[in-house]
C-alpha positions in Angstrom: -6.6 9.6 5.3 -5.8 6.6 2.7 -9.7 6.0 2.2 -10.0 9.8 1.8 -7.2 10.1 -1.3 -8.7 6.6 -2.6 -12.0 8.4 -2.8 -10.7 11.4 -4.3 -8.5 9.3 -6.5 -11.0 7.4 -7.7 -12.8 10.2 -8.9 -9.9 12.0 -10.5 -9.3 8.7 -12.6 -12.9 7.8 -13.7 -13.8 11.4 -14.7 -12.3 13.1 -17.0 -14.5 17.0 -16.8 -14.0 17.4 -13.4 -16.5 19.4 -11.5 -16.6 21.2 -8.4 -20.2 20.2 -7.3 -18.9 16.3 -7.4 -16.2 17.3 -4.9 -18.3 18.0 -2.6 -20.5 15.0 -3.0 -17.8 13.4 -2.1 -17.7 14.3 1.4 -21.1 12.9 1.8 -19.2 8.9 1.5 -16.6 10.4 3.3 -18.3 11.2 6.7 -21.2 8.7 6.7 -18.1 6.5 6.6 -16.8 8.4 10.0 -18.3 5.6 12.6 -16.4 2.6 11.3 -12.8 4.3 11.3 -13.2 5.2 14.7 -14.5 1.9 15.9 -11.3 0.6 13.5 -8.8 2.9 15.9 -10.9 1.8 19.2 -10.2 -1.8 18.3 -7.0 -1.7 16.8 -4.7 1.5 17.1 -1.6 1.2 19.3 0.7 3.7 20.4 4.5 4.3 19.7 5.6 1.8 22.4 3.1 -0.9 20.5 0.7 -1.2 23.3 -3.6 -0.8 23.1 -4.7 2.8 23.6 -6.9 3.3 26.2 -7.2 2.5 30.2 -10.1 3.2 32.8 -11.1 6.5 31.7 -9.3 6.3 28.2 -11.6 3.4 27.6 -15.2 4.8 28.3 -14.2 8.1 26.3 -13.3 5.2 23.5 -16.9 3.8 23.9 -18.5 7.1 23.7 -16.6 8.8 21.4 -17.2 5.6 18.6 -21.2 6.3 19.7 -21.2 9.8 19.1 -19.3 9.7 15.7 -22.4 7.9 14.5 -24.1 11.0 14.8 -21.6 13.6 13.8 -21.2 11.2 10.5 -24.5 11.3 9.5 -25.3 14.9 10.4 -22.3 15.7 8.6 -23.1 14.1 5.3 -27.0 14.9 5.7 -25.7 18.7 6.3 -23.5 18.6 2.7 -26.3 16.8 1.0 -29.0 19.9 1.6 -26.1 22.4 1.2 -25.6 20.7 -1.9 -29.2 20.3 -2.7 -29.6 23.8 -2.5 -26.6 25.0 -4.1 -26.7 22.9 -7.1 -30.3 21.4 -6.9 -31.5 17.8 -5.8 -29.0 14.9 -7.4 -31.3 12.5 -7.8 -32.9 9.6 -6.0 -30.7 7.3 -7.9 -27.7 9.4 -6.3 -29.1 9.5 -2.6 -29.5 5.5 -2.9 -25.9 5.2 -4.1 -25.0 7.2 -1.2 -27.2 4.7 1.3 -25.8 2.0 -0.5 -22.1 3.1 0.4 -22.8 3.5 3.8 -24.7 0.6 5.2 -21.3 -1.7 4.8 -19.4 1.0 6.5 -22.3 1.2 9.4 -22.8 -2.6 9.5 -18.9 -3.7 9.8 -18.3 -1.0 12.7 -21.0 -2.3 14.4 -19.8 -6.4 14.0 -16.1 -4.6 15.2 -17.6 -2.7 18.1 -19.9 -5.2 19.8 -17.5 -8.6 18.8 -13.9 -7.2 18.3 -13.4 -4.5 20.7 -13.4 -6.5 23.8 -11.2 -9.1 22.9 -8.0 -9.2 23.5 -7.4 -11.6 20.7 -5.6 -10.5 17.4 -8.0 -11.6 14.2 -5.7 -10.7 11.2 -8.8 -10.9 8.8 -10.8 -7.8 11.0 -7.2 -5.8 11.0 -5.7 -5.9 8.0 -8.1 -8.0 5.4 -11.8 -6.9 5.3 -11.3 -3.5 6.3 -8.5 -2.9 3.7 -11.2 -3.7 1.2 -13.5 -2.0 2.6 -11.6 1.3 3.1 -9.5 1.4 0.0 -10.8 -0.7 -2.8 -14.8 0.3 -2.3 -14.3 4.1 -2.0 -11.6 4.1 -5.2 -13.9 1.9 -7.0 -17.2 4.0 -6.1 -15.1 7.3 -6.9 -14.6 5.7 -10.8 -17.6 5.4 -10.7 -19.0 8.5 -9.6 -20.5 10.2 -12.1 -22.6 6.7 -13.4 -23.6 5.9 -10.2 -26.0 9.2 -10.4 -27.5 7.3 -13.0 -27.8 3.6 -12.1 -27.0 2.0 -8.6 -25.8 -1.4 -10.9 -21.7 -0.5 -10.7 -22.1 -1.4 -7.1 -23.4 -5.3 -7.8 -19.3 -6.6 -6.9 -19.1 -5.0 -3.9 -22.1 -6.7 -2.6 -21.6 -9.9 -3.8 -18.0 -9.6 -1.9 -19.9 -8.0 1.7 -22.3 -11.2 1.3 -19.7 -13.9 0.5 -17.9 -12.2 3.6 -21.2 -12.5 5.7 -20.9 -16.4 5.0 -17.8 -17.0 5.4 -17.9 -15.4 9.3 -21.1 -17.5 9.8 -19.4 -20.6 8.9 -16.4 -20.0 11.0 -13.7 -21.0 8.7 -10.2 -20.4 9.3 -7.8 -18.0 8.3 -6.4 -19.9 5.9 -9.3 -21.5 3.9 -10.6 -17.9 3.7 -7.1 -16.9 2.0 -6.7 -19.9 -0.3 -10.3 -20.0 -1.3 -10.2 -15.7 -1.4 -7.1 -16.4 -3.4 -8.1 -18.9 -5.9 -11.2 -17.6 -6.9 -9.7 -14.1 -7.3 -7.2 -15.5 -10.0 -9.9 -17.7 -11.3 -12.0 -14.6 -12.4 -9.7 -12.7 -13.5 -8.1 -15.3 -15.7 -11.8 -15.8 -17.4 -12.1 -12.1 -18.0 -9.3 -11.6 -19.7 -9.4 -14.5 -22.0 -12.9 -13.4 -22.5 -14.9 -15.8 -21.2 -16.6 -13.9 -18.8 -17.7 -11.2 -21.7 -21.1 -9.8 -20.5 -21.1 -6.0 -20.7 -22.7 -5.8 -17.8 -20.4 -8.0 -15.8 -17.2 -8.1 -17.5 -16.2 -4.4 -16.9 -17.4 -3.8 -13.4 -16.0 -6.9 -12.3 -12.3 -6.5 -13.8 -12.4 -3.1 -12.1 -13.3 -4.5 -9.0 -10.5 -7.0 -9.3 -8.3 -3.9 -9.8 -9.1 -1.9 -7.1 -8.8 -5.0 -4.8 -5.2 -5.3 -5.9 -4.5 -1.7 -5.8 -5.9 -2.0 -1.6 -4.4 -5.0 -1.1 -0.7 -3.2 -2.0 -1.5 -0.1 -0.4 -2.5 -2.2 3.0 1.0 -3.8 2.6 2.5 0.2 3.8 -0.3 -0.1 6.5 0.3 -3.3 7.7 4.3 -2.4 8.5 3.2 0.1 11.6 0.6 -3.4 12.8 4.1 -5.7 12.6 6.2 -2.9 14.0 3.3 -2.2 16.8 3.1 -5.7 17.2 6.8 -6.0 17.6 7.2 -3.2 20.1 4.5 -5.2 22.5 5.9 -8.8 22.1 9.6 -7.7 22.6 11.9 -10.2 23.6 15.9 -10.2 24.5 17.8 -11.2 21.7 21.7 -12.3 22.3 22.7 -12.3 18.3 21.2 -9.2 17.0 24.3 -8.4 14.4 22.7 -11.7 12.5 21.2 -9.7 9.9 19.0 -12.8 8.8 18.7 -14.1 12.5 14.8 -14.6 13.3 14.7 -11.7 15.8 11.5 -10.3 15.6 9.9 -12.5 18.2 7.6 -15.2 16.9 3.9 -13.4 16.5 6.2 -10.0 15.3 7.7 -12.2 13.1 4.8 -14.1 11.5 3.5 -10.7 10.5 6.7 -9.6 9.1 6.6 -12.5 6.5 3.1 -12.7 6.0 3.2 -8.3 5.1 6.5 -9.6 2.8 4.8 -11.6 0.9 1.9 -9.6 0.4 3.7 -7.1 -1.1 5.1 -9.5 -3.3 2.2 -11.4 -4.6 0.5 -7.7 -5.0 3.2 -6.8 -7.3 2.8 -9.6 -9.1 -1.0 -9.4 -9.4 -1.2 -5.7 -10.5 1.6 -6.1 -13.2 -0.9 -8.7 -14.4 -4.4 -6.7 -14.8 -2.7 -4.2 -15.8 -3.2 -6.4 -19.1 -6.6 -5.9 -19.0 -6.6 -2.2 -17.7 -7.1 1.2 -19.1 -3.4 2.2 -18.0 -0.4 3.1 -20.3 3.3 1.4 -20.2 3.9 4.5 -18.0 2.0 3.0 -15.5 3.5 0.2 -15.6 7.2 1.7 -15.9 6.2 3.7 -12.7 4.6 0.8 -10.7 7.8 -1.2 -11.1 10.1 1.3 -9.6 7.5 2.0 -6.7 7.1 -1.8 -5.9 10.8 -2.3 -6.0 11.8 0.4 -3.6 9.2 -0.6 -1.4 10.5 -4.2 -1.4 13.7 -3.3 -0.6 13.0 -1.0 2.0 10.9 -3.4 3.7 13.7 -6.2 3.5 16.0 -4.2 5.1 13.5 -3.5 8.1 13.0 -6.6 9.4 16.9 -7.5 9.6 16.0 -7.4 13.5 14.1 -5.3 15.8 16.5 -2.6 16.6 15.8 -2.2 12.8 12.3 -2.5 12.9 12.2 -0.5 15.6 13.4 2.8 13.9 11.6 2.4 10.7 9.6 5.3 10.0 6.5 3.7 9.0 4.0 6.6 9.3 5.7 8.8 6.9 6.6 5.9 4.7 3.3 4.6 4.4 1.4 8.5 3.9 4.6 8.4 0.8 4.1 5.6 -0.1 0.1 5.5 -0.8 0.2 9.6 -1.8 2.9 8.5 -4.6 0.7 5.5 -5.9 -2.2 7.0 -6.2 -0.8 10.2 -7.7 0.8 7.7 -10.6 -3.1 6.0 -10.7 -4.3 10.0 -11.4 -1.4 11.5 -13.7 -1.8 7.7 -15.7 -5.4 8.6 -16.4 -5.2 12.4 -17.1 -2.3 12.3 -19.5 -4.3 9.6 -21.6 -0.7 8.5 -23.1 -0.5 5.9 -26.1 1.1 2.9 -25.7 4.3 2.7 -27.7 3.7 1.2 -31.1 7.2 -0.7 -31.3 7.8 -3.9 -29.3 11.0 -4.2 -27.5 13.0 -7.2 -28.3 9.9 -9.2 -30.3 11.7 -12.4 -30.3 12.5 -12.6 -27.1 8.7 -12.5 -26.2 7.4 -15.8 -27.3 7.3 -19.3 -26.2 11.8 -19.1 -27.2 11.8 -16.4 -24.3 10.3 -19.0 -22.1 12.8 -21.4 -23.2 15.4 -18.8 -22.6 14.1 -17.9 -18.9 13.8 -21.6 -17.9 17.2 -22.2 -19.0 18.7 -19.2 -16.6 16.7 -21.1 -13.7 18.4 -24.1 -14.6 21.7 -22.4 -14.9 21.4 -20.8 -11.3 20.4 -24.4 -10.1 23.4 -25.6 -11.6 25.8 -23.6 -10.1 24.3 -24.1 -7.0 25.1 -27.9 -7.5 28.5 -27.3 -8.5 29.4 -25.4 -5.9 28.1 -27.8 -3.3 30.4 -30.7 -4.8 33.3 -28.1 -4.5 32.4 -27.1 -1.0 30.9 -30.1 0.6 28.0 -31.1 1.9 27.5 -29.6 5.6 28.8 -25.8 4.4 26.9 -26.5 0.9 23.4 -27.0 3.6 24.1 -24.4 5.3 24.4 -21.4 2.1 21.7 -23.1 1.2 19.8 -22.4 4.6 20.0 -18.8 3.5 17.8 -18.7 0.8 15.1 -20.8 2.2 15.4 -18.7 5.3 13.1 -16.2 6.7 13.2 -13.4 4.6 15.1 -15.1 1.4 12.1 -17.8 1.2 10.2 -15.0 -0.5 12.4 -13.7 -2.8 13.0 -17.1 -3.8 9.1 -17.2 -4.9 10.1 -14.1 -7.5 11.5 -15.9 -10.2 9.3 -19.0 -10.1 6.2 -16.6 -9.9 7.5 -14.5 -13.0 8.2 -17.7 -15.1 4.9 -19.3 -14.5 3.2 -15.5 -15.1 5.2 -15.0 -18.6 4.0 -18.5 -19.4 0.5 -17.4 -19.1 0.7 -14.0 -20.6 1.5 -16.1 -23.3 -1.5 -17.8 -23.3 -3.2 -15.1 -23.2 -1.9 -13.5 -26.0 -2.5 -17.2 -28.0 -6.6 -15.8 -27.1 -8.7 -14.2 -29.7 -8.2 -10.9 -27.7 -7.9 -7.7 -29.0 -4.7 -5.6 -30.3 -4.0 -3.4 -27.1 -4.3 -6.3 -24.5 -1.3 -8.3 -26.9 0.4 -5.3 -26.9 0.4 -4.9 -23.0 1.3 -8.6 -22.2 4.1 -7.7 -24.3 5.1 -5.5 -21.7 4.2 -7.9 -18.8 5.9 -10.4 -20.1 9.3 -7.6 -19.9 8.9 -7.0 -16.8 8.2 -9.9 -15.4 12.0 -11.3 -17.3 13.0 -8.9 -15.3 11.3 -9.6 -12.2 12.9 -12.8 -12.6 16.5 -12.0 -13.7 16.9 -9.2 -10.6 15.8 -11.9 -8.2 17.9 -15.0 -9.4 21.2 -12.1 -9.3 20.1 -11.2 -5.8 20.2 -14.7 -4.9 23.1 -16.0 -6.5 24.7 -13.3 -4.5 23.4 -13.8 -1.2 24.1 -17.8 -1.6 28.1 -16.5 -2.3 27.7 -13.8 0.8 26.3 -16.3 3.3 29.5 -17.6 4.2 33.1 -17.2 4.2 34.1 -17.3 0.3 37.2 -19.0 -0.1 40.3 -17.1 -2.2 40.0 -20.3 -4.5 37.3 -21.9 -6.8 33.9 -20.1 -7.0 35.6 -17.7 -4.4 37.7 -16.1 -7.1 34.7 -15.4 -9.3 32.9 -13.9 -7.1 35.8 -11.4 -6.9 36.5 -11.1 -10.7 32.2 -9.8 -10.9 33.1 -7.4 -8.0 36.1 -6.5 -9.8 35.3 -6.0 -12.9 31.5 -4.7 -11.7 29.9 -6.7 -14.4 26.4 -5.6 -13.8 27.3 -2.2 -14.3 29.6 -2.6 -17.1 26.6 -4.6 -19.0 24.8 -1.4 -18.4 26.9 0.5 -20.5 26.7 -2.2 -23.6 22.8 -1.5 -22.6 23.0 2.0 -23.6 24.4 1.3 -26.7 22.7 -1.8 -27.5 19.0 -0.7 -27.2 19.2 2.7 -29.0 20.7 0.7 -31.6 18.3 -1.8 -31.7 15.8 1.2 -32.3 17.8 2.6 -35.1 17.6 -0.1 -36.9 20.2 -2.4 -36.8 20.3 -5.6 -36.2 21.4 -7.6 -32.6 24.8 -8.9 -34.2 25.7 -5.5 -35.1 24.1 -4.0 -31.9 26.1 -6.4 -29.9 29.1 -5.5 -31.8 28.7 -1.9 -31.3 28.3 -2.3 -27.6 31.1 -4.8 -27.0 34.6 -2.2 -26.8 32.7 -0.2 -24.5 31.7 -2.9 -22.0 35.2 -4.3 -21.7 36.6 -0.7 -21.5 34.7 -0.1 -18.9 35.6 -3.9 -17.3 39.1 -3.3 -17.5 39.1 0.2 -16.2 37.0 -1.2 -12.8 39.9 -3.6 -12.7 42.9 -1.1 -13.2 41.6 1.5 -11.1 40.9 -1.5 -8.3 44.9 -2.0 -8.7 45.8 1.2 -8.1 43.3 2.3 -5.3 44.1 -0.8 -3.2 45.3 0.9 -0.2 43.0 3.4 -0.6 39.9 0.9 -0.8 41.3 -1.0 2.3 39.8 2.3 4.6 37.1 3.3 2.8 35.8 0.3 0.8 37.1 -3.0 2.6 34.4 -5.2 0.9 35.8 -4.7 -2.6 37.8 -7.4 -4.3 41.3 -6.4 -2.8 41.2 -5.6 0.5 38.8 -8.4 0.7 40.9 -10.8 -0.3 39.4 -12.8 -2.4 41.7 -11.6 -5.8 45.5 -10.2 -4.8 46.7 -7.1 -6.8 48.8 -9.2 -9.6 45.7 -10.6 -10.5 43.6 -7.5 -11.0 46.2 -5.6 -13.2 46.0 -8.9 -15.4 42.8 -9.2 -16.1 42.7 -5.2 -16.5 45.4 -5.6 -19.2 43.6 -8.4 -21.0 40.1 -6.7 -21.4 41.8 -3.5 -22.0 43.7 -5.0 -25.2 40.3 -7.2 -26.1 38.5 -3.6 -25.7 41.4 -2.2 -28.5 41.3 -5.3 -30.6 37.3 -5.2 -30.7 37.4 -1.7 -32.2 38.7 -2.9 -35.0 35.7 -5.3 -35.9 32.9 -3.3 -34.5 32.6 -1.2 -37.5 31.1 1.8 -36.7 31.8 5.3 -38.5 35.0 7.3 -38.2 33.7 9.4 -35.5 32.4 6.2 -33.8 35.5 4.6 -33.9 37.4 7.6 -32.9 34.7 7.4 -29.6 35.7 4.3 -28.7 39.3 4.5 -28.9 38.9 8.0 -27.3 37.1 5.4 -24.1 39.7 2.9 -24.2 42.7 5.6 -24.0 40.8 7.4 -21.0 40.1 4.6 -19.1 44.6 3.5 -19.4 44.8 7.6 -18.3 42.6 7.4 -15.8 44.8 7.0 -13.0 47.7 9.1 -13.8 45.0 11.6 -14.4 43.7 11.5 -11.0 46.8 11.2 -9.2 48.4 14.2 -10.8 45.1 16.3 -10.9 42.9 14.6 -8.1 40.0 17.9 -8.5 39.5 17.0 -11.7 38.9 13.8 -11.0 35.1 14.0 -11.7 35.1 16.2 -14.6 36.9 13.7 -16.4 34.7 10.7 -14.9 31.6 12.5 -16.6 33.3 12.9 -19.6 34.1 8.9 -20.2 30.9 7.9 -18.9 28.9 10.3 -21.4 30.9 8.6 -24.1 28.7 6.0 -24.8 25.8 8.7 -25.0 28.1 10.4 -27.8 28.3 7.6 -29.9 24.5 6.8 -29.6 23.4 10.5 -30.9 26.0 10.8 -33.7 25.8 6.9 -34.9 22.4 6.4 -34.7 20.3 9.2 -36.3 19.1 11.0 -33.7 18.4 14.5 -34.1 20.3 17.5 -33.2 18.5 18.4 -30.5 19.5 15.1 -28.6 23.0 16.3 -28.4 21.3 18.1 -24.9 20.9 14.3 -23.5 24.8 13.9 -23.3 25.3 17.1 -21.9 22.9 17.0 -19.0 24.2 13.7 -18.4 27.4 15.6 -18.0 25.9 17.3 -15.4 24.4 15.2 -13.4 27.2 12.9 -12.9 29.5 15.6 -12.4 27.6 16.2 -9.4 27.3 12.7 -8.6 31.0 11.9 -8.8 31.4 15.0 -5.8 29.0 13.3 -3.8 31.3 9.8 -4.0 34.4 12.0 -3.3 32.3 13.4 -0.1 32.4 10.1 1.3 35.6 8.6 0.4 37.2 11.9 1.8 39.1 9.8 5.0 40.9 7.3 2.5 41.8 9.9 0.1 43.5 12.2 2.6 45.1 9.3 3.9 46.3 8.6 0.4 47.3 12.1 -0.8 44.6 12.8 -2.9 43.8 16.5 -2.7 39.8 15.9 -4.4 37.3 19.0 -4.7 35.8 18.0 -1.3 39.4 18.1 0.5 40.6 21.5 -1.5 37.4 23.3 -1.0 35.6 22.0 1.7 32.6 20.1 2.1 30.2 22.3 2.4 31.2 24.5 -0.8 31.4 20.3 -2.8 27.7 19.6 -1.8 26.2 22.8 -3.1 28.5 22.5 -6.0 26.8 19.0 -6.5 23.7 20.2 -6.0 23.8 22.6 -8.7 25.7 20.8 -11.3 22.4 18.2 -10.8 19.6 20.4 -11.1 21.1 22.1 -14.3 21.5 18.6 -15.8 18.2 17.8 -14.9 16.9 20.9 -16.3 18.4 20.5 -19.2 17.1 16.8 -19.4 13.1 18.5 -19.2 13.9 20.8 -21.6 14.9 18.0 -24.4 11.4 16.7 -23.3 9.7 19.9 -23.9 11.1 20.6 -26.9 10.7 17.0 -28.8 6.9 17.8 -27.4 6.3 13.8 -27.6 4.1 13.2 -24.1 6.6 10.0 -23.4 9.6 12.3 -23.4 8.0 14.8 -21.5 6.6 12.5 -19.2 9.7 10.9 -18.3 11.9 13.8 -18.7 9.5 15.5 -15.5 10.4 11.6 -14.1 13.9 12.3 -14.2 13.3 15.7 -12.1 10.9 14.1 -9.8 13.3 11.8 -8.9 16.3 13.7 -8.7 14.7 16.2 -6.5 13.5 13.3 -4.1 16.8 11.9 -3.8 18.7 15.5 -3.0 16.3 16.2 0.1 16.8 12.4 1.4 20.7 13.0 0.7 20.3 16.7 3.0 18.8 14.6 5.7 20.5 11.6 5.5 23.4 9.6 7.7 27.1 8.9 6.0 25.8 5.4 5.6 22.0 6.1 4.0 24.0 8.4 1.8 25.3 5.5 0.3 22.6 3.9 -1.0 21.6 7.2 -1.9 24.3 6.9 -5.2 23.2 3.4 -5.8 19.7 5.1 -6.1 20.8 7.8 -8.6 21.2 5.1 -11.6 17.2 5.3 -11.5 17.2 8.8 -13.0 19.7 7.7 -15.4 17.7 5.1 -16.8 14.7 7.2 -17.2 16.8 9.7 -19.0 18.1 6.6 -21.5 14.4 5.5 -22.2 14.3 9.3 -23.8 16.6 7.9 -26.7 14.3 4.7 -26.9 
């Protein structure tokens, strides 16, 4: 099935008058390929308990059935090549030898796999997961771009073959697993780095070989979803009694399960990594890239939640994850190339992307080093080893790879841009190097975080900070200085004044964390016992002080932000909300998300009236509205056993549940709709493009929320800020 959409994807990209005729030249590749996937399942498939396919009889009709599909293939594909022939007239001798071409590595591998794999009951990683992913993925989306010159000229194929005949070698030599991967590896990144700094420059090399590169990378990630049913199958066969399964990091896979775990975490890592860098060199747009990001991330962290331990494992749901998964990626590949968007012509945050950005990055990895230091003197040495355990860990080790790997990546994007090079490449290692700060900044949060969680965090010290972030939710409350920050930036202000601007509104929303932490305390001790509170690590006296002083800093920085009268009156109109908040929802508990939406579109107000947008705009904030309205009903759905045991009559406890979730549901879509309609109208492809993102997305997360558990449900609202900062790249 993936080989089929690569095929078909590979088409759709590299072509851009599509023809009928050409579809159905592709089921020629398609079915003279038929013999090796069934020799693939013969060798490797498993079933749902993880153990080989296939006993007495089951094996001979195995052996027959991987003969016979020889024959079917090629009957098949000879039987579509005279249909064609005599629908459309002969393609071509150049197009028949393509064809051969395509299918002698296909015939040639199944053959090595049924007369020296299928009998052995040895697992060979490099014959599962490595040569056929090539093979399967990379050569028919490759030979689809190619399509249409490949009637012409058999030379797009040339980096294929050199790959089948360095493969040839390496099996004669019998090298190990390892040298193959280093030496795959290193010459991999070797090439690529000489094609992009131009070095390698021939036109008849150069091109081929950086899409070959590509489409490697592209197999290489998509084998990464493949590869989770081989660990889970793998796990299933090799399972073992294991006494501390509620260990969430404890190594209970099993160790052959587990070696397959890491190795298929890493992968999808390093693949990450690798595709945000040719994207450099690519034909794709920052969409693309925008798109990939989000895809790779959510695949990460599903994946990092599976292998907490085998019951996990166990009930992942990799078959329709991976057919997601791959359909998804190669549908962003497709609607990349057909849109044909421009790049953006402005560069976000120029200064930051130079060799000072570097210098900026390095000095965050020296920071999170440094607190790691100081919290060991403060803790000691035998608890300081053990939190430290944790991120060079199992699962934690690879993470930990992120931020080093994004550093030395933005150092050579920058060297790449220092190459005479031309315009659009600069432009997109602009981009890269983004992303990858990103990459970087996420990973170093995440880790910082899981060093504090390893262990019990005392109510002094380091203990206490940790609270004050939980308390005050920094991460989200720099999110809102975000959406004022950036659209300022783009309306030309400077940083100083863009800072400025953004400052009242990320304390308001600080303190008001903080003061509705102090009154919810009781409330958060059923339904949210991990927050700073009931926790412990911060008492109640504490948390209405530090409400009180970033409530009055919030009022005080009003007064030096100087924005217009109606900006002013925005921010003071946040600041008072946030103090009535509570009294608010206590008194009128159903309202309690109406006026939610209300203070968090605030920040949207003041971005559309401040900074020049046009009328139109003014649709942003309201669908905004919307959606968090309907977001807010969802919270209240699950918090509905600590407010009734509170008092706190909220639209899910007056009008049922039932009635609150199709409420929610509605209030959503409208929002979204009216977020594709601003799209439609500004008729700029970005805005359109990401407005039908913000749909997409929504849509996705309504059926999971339908189909979900109490707890899944959960991550489901952390999951909704990704519409929401689709819909703020609209203002940017």
């Amino acid at each position: 099935m993936t080989s089929a959409l690569a095929l078909s994807a590979g088409y759709l990209i590299g072509t851009k008058n599509l023809s009928i005729d050409r579809f159905l030249f592709l089921l020629i590749p398609f079915f003279s390929s038929l013999f090796f996937f069934v020799v693939y399942a013969v060798c490797f498939q498993t079933d749902k308990k993880g153990v080989n396919s296939g006993t007495g009889l089951g094996k001979y009709v195995e052996r027959e059935s991987a003969k016979f599909s020889v024959i079917i293939g090629l009957l098949l594909s000879a039987l579509i090549f005279l249909v064609h022939w005599i629908i459309y007239g002969y393609p071509g001798n150049l197009s028949l030898c393509s064809f051969t071409l395509y299918s002698v590595p296909f015939l040639g591998y199944g053959l090595f796999l049924y007369n020296r794999i299928r009998n052995s009951s040895e697992i060979i990683v490099r014959h599962q997961l490595v040569l056929p992913v090539i093979l399967s993925i990379s050569f028919p989306l490759y030979f689809g771009m190619h399509l249409e010159e490949l009637t012409g000229s058999v030379l797009p194929l040339w980096p294929f073959g050199v790959i089948m005949l360095l493969s040839i070698i390496s099996e004669r030599l019998s090298l190990s697993f390892k040298i193959r991967t280093i030496f795959g590896l290193v010459v991999y990144f070797l090439i690529l780095l000489l094609s992009i700094s131009g070095i390698i420059s021939n036109p008849y090399i150069s091109p081929y070989l950086l899409k070959a590169l590509f489409c490697i990378a592209i197999a290489a990630y998509l084998a990464v979803f493949e590869s989770w049913g081989v660990t889970i199958g793998v796990a299933n066969r090799n399972a073992t009694n294991v006494s501390d399964i509620s260990n969430i990091d404890a190594p209970a896979l099993g160790p052959t399960s587990e070696r397959y775990y890491q190795n298929t975490l890493c992968a999808l890592i390093i693949s990450g990594l690798s595709i945000t860098l040719l994207y450099i060199c690519s034909a794709y747009t920052t969409l693309f890239l925008i798109f990939f990001a989000i895809h790779a991330t959510v695949a990460l962290v599903l994946w990092y939640r599976a292998g907490a331990c085998r019951s996990k494992l166990k009930r992942f749901k990799w078959g329709k994850w991976k057919l997601g998964f791959g359909f998804a990626f190669l549908s962003i590949l497709v609607l990349d190339s057909r849109i044909q968007e421009h790049l953006v012509n402005s560069e976000w945050l120029p200064d930051f992307v130079s060799w000072s950005g570097v210098g900026y990055l390095i000095a965050l990895v020296a920071l999170f080093l440094s607190v790691l230091s100081i919290y060991g003197v403060i803790l000691g040495r035998d608890s300081f080893i053990k939190r430290l355990q944790s991120l060079t860990g199992r699962r934690n080790k690879y993470i930990a790879i992120i931020p080093l790997a994004s550093l030395a990546l933005c150092t050579l994007v920058l060297i790449i841009k220092g190459a005479p090079i031309s315009e659009i490449i600069i432009r997109k290692g602009h981009f890269a190097f983004i992303l990858y700060s990103v990459f970087l900044i996420v990973s170093l949060v995440y880790l910082i975080i899981q060093f504090f969680a390893s262990g019990k965090i005392p109510r002094s010290g380091l203990g206490s900070i940790v609270g004050l972030i939980i308390l005050t939710r920094v991460f989200t409350s720099l999110a809102v200085g975000v959406v004022i920050f950036l659209p300022s930036i783009r309306g030309g202000f400077s940083g100083l004044d863009s800072l400025f601007f953004s400052i009242p509104f990320v304390l308001a929303a600080s303190g008001g964390f903080a003061f509705n932490d102090y009154f919810d305390a009781a409330r958060d001790t059923i339904s949210k016992p991990l927050r700073a509170i009931p926790s412990g690590r911060l008492s109640r006296k504490t948390a209405l002080t530090v409400a009180c002083i970033l409530l009055t800093l919030a009022a005080f920085s009003i007064t030096v932000s100087s924005p217009g009268l109606f900006g002013s009156l925005i921010q003071c109109a946040t600041v008072g909300g946030v103090l009535l908040y509570n009294c608010i929802v206590k008194k009128f508990a159903w309202a309690k998300g109406l006026f939610t939406s209300l203070l968090c579109v605030s920040p949207l107000v003041f971005d559309v009236y401040e900074f020049g947008y046009a009328s139109i705009y003014w649709l942003m904030p309201v669908g905004t509205y919307m959606f968090i309205f309907g977001r807010e009903i969802w919270m209240d759905m699950l918090d509905t056993v600590g407010d009734s045991a509170t008092g706190l009559r909220t639209m899910p406890i007056l009008i049922g549940v039932g009635w609150s979730n199709l409420l929610s549901l509605i209030s959503m879509l409208i929002g979204c709709l009216i977020v594709v309609s601003l799209g439609l109208i500004t008729r700029k492809p970005f805005d359109m493009f990401l407005s039908c993102a913000v749909l997409g997305t929504v849509l996705v997360l309504i059926v999971f929320w339908l189909v979900s558990s109490e707890h899944s449900r959960r991550n489901i609202i952390r999951l909704s800020w990704v519409p929401m900062l689709l819909g703020l790249a609209i203002l940017l």
